[in-house]
ZAMARGU-4260 file (C-alpha; in steps of 0.2 Angstrom, whole numbers, plus 5000, padded with zeros to 4 digits):
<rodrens>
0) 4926/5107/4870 | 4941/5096/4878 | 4958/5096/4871 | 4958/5078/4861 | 4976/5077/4860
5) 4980/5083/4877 | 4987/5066/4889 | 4985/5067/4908 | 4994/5052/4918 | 4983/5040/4932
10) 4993/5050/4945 | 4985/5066/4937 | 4969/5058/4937 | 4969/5052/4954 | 4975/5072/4961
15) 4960/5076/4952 | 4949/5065/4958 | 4956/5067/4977 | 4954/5057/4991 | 4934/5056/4996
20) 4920/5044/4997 | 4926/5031/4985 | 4943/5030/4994 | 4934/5030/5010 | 4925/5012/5007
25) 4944/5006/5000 | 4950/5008/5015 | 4936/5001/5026 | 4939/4984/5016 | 4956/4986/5015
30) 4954/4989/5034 | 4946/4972/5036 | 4958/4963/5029 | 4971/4971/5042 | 4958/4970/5057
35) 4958/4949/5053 | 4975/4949/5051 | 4979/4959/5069 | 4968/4945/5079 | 4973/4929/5072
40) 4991/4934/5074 | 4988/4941/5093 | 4977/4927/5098 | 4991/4914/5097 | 4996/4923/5112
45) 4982/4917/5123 | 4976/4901/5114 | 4993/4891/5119 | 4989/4888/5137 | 4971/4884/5134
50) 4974/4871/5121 | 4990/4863/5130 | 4979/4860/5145 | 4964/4853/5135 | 4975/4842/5126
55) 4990/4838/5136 | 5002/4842/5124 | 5021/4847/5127 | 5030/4865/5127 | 5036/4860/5106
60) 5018/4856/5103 | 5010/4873/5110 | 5024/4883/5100 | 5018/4873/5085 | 5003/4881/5084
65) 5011/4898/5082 | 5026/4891/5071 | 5016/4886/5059 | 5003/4901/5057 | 5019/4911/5054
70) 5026/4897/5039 | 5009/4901/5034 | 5011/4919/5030 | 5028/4917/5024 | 5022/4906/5010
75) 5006/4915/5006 | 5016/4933/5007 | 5024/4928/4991 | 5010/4918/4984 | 4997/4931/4984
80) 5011/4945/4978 | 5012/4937/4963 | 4997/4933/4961 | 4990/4951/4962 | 5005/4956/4952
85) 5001/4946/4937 | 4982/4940/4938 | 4974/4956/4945 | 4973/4965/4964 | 4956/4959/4964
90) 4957/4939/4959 | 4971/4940/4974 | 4960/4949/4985 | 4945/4934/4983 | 4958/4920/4984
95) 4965/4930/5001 | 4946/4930/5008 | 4942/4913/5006 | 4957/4903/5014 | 4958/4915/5028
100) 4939/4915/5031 | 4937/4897/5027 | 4955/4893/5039 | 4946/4904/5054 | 4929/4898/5056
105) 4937/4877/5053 | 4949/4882/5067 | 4938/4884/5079 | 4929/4866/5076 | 4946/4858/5077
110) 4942/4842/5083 | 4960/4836/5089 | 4977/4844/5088 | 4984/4839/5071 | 4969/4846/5061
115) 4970/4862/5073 | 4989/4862/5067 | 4985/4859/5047 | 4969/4873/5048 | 4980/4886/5056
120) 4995/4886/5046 | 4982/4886/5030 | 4974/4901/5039 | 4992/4906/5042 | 4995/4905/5020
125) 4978/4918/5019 | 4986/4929/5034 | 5002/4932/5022 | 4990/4942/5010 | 4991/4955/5022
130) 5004/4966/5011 | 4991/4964/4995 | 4978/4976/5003 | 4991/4988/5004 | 4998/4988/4990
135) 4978/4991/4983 | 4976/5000/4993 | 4990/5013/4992 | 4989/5012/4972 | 4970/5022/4973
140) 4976/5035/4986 | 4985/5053/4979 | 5003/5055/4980 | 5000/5072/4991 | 4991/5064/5003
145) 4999/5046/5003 | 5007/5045/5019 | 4997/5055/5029 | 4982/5040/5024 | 4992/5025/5024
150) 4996/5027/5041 | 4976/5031/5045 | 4974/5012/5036 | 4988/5006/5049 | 4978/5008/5063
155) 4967/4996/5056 | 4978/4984/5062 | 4981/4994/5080 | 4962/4991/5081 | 4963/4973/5078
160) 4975/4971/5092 | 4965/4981/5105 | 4949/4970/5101 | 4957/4954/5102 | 4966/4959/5119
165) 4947/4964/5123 | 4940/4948/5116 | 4953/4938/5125 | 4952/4945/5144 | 4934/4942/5143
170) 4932/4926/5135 | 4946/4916/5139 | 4941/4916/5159 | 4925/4911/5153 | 4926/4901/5140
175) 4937/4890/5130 | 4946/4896/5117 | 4936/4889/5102 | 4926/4903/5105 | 4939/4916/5104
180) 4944/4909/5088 | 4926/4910/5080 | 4922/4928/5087 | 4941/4933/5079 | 4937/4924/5062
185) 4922/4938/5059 | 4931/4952/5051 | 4938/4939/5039 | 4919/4932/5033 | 4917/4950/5032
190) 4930/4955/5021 | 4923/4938/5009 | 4905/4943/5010 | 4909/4964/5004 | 4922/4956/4992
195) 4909/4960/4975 | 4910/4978/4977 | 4930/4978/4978 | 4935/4988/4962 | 4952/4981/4954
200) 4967/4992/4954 | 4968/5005/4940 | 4987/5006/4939 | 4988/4987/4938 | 4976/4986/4924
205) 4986/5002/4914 | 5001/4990/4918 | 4991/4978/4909 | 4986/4987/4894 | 4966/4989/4899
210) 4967/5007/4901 | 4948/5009/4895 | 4943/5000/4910 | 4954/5010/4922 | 4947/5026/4915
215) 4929/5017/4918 | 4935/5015/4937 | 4943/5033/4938 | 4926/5041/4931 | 4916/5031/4943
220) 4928/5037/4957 | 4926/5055/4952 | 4905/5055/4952 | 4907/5046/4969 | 4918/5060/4975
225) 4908/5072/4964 | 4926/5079/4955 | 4929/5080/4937 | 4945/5070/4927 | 4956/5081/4920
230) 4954/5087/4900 | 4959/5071/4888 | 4967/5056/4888 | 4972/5045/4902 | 4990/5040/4895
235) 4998/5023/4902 | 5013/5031/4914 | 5025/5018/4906 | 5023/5028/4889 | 5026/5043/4881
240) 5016/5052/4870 | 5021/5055/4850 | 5014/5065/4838 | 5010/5048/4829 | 5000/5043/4845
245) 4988/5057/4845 | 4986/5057/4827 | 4981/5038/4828 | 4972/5045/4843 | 4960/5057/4834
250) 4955/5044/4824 | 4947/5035/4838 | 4931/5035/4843 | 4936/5034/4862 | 4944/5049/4865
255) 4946/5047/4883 | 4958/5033/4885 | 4977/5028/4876 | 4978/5008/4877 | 4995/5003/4868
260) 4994/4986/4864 | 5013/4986/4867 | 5006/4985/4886 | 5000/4969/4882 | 5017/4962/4877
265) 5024/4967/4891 | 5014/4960/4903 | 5015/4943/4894 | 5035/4945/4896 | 5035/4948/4914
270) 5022/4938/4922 | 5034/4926/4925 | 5048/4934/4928 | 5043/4946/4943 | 5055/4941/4955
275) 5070/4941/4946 | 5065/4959/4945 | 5067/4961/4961 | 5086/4957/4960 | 5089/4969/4944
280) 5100/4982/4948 | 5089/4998/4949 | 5079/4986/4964 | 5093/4972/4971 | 5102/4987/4986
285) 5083/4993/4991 | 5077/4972/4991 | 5089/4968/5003 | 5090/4981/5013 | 5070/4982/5014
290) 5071/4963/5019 | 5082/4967/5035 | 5069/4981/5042 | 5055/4971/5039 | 5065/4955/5048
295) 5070/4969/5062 | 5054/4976/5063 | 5047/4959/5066 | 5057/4953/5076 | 5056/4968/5090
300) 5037/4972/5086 | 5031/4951/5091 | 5044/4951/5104 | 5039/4965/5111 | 5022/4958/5113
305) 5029/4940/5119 | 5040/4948/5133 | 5026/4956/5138 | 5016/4941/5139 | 5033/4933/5148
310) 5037/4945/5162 | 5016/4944/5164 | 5016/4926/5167 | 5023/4925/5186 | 5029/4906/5180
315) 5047/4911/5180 | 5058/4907/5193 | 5069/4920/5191 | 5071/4934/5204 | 5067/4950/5192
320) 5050/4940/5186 | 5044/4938/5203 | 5047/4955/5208 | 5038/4960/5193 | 5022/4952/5197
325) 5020/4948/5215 | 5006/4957/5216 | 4999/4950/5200 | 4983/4942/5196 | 4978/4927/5185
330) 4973/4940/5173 | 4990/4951/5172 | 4993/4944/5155 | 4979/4950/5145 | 4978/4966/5156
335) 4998/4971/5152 | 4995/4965/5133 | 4978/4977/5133 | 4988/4992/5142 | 5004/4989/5128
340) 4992/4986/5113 | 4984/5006/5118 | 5002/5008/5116 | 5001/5007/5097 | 4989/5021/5096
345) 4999/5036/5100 | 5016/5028/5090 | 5003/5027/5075 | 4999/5047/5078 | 5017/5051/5078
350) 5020/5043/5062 | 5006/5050/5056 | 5013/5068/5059 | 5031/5066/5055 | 5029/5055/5037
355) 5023/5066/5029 | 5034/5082/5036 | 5050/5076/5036 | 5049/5060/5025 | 5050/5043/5028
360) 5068/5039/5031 | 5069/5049/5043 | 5054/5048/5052 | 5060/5027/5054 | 5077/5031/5059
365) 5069/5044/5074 | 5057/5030/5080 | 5071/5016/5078 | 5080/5027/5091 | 5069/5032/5103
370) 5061/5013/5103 | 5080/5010/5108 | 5080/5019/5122 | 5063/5015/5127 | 5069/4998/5130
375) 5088/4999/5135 | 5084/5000/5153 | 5076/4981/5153 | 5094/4976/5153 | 5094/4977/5171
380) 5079/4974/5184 | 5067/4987/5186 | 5049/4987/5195 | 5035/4981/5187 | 5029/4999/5182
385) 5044/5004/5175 | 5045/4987/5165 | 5029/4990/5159 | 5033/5010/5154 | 5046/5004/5145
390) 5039/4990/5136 | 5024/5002/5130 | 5037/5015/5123 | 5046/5003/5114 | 5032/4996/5107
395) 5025/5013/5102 | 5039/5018/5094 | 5043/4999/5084 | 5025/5000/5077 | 5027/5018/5071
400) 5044/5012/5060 | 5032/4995/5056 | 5018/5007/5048 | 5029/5018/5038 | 5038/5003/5031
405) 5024/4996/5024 | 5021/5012/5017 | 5040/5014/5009 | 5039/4997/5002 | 5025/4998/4991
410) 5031/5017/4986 | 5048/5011/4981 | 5042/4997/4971 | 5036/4999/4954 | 5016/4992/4949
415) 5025/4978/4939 | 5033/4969/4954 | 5023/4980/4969 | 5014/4966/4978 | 5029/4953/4974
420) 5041/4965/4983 | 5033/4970/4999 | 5025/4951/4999 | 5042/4943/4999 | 5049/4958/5011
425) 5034/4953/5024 | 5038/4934/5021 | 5056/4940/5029 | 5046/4946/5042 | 5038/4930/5046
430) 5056/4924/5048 | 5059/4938/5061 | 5041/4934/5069 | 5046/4914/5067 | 5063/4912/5076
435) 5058/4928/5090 | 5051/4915/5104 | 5063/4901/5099 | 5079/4913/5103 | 5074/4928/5111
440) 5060/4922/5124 | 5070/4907/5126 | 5082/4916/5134 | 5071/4927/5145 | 5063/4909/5151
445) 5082/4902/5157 | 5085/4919/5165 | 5093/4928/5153 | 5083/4945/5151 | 5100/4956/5149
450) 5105/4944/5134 | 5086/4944/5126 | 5084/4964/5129 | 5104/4967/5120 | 5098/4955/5106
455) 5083/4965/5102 | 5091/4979/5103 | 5106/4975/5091 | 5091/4971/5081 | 5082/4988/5082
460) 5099/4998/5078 | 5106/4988/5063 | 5087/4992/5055 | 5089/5009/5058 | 5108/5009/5050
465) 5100/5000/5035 | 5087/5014/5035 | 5100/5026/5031 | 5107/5018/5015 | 5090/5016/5007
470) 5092/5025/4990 | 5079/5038/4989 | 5067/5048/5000 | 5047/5043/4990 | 5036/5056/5001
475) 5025/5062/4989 | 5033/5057/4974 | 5023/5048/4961 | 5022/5030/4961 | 5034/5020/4946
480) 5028/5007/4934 | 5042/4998/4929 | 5055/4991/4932 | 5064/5000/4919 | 5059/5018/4925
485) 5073/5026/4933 | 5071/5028/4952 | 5084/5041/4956 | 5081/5058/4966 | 5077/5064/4950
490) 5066/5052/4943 | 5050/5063/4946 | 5044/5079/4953 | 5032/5076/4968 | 5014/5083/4963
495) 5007/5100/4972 | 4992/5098/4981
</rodrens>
C-alpha cells in the first residue's frame, strides 16, 4: 500500500516519469513554433529586394519591412510572457498560433506596401512568443537531462534556417516572393491546427494552486512513458509539508495530490505584479545582466547573417567587396547564407556536449571567445574563402552562446515570473536585432568593414564579461517557483539521475 503521508515534489515526479514519448510530441510542437519563428525572421533577408523592385519603394522603405517585424517581437516578447505567466502556458500558446498563422498566410496576399507593413509587424507581435515555447517546454523536461534536450529543441530553430535558405534559392529565382512567404507560413498553421492536444504546464498550474490537475497531467505522462509516480502526494514545491498538512491530508479522499488554497492567494497577488519581480533584489543583477547577452547575442547572431548577405551582394563599391565576389553569381546570396546557416549545425553539437559537462557559464564564455576570434581577422581584407570561413565560425560559435542562453534564462527564473523574464530579455534582443543594420551594416555599406567588424566584436566580449558575473551556475539544479525562494549556490541540491 502507498505511504499516504509521504510528499514527493513535481521535480521528483518528472525524474520519475523521465524524458520519453510524451516529452517527445512537447518538443515536436514546441519545435514548430521555433521552425516559424526561424523562417519569418530569415526571409526578411531575401524578400527586400523583390518587394523594392515590384513596388518602387526607397532604401528606408525596404528596411521597414524588417524594422517593424523586429518591433513586433519586442512587443509580443513581453505580451505573451505575461500572459503565459498569469493566464496559463497553454491560453499563451493559442493566442501565439493564431496572430502568427493568421499575420503569415495575410502577408503574402499584401495587396500594396502599407498593408504588407501593418501584416508583418502583426506577425512580427506572434514571432515574439518565440521565448514562451521554451519556457513550456523547459518546465516538462527533468532537471538531469535539461540541457542536454533544450539544446536538441534549439536546432529546431537551426532547421528553420536551412529550409528557408532552401525555400529562398529556389523560389525566389523563380518566383515572386509572395510565394515564399506562403510556403514559410506553414509550420505556423501547423503549430494552430495541433494546438488541441498541447497539455498545459504542470509547474504553472502547481504555482497556481490546481495541483489535482497537474497530478492528472503527470499520470497521463507517466502511462505515455509507461513509468510509475513516485509513492504519495504531489506537494506544491513552494510549500513545505507539516504534520498538520498530512493529518488534514488523511482525511481526504484524494490522497494523491496537496492543493493549498494559500496557492490561490498568491497568484491573485502577483498577477499583476510580475515585472516588478523581475527588479527585486534576489532577480534585478541576473535581469540586467541577462538583458545585455541576449542584446549581444542578437546583435552579433543577425549581423552575422546580414554581413553575410552584404559581402554576398557584389553591389559595393568598395575594393574588399569586389575582390570578395568577382567570381560571384546572381545566386551568391542565398548560396553563402545556405553554406553559414549549415554553420549552425555543428555550433549546436558543441553546446550540446559542453552544457551539460561543464555548465552553462562556462560553456558561453568558451563560445563568446572562440566566436571572437573567428571573426577578428574580417578587420582587414581577406579572400572570399577566408571571409567566408570566418563568418561560418563566428556564427557557429554565436548560436551555440544563443542556445544555452535561452536555456539559462528560463532556468534562473522562477515559474512565477519564467515567461515574463526571458520574454522581456528577448524583447532586449529585438533591440540588438533592430538597431544591427542601421549601425553596423551601415557601416560596411560606406566602407567601413574594420569599424563594423571591431563593433561586433566589442559586442561579443562585453557579453562574455557579463557571463561571468552571472550569480549562479543552474546545470542540473531544480527549477524555483518563487520569487521568494532563495536562489544561491546553496538553494538546492541537483537531482541524481
Amino acid at each position: 500500500m502507498t505511504d499516504q503521508t509521504s510528499t514527493y515534489t513535481l521535480d521528483e515526479a518528472l525524474v520519475s516519469v523521465g524524458f520519453g514519448k510524451f516529452q517527445g510530441w512537447l518538443i515536436v510542437y514546441a519545435g514548430l513554433g521555433s521552425i516559424a519563428e526561424a523562417m519569418e525572421v530569415m526571409n526578411l533577408s531575401f524578400i527586400g529586394p523583390s518587394v523594392r523592385s515590384e513596388w518602387n519603394l526607397s532604401s528606408t522603405e525596404e528596411s521597414l519591412i524588417t524594422t517593424v517585424v523586429f518591433a513586433g517581437m519586442l512587443i509580443g516578447a513581453y505580451s505573451w510572457g505575461f500572459i503565459s505567466d498569469n493566464f496559463g502556458r497553454r491560453k499563451g500558446l493559442l493566442s501565439i498560433a493564431i496572430v502568427t498563422s493568421g499575420a503569415s498566410v495575410l502577408s503574402s496576399l499584401s495587396p500594396n506596401y502599407i498593408s504588407l507593413v501593418i501584416l508583418r509587424c502583426i506577425g512580427g507581435i506572434g514571432l515574439g512568443g518565440g521565448p514562451t515555447y521554451n519556457s513550456w517546454f523547459l518546465e516538462f523536461v527533468p532537471a538531469p537531462n535539461r540541457g542536454i534536450w533544450m539544446v536538441i529543441f534549439a536546432t529546431f530553430w537551426t532547421v528553420g534556417t536551412i529550409v528557408e535558405a532552401s525555400l529562398a534559392w529556389i523560389i525566389m529565382p523563380r518566383f515572386d516572393w509572395r510565394w515564399l512567404l506562403a510556403i514559410s507560413s506553414i509550420p505556423a498553421v501547423a503549430a494552430l491546427v495541433f494546438y488541441e492536444l498541447v497539455p498545459e504546464s504542470p509547474r504553472f498550474l502547481c504555482l497556481k494552486g490546481r495541483t489535482k490537475e497537474a497530478y492528472e497531467i503527470l499520470k497521463r505522462a507517466s502511462v505515455v512513458n509507461k513509468s510509475q509516480l513516485p509513492p504519495g502526494i504531489l506537494l506544491s514545491d513552494q510549500i513545505t509539508s507539516s504534520d498538520e498538512d498530512l493529518e488534514t491530508l488523511e482525511d481526504s479522499q484524494d490522497t494523491h495530490l496537496l492543493s493549498p488554497k494559500r496557492n490561490n492567494k498568491i497568484a491573485s497577488k502577483t498577477r499583476f505584479s510580475s515585472l516588478w519581480m523581475l527588479f527585486s533584489s534576489n532577480l534585478s543583477r541576473t535581469t540586467f545582466l541577462l538583458w545585455i547577452v541576449f542584446f549581444g547575442n542578437s546583435f552579433s547572431y543577425y549581423g552575422i547573417i546580414l554581413l553575410t548577405s552584404q559581402l554576398s551582394n557584389g553591389e559595393s563599391q568598395c575594393s574588399s567587396f569586389t575582390i570578395l565576389t568577382a567570381n560571384g553569381s546572381d545566386d551568391s546570396t542565398y548560396r553563402d547564407v545556405f553554406i553559414t546557416s549549415l554553420a549552425e549545425l555543428p555550433g549546436l553539437v558543441f553546446a550540446a556536449f559542453t552544457v551539460d559537462r561543464i555548465g552553462r557559464k562556462h560553456s558561453m564564455e568558451l563560445m563568446f571567445f572562440i566566436g571572437f576570434v573567428f571573426l577578428l581577422p574580417l578587420i582587414s581584407l581577406q579572400s572570399e574563402i577566408f571571409t567566408l570561413v570566418s563568418l561560418f565560425g563566428s556564427r557557429m560559435f554565436i548560436i551555440g552562446t544563443f542556445t544555452v542562453a535561452n536555456i539559462y534564462a528560463p532556468e534562473i527564473y522562477p515559474t512565477a515570473v519564467r515567461a515574463t523574464g526571458v520574454g522581456i530579455a528577448s524583447s532586449v534582443g529585438r533591440i540588438g536585432g533592430m538597431i544591427c543594420p542601421l549601425v553596423a551594416v551601415y557601416l560596411v555599406d560606406e566602407c567601413h568593414q574594420a569599424a563594423a567588424i571591431v563593433l561586433f566584436e566589442a559586442v561579443i566580449i562585453l557579453s562574455g564579461f557579463c557571463v561571468m558575473f552571472f550569480p549562479h551556475e543552474t546545470m542540473a539544479r531544480e527549477l524555483a517557483d518563487t520569487v521568494s525562494e532563495p536562489i544561491s549556490d546553496t538553494a538546492s541540491e541537483p537531482i541524481s539521475p
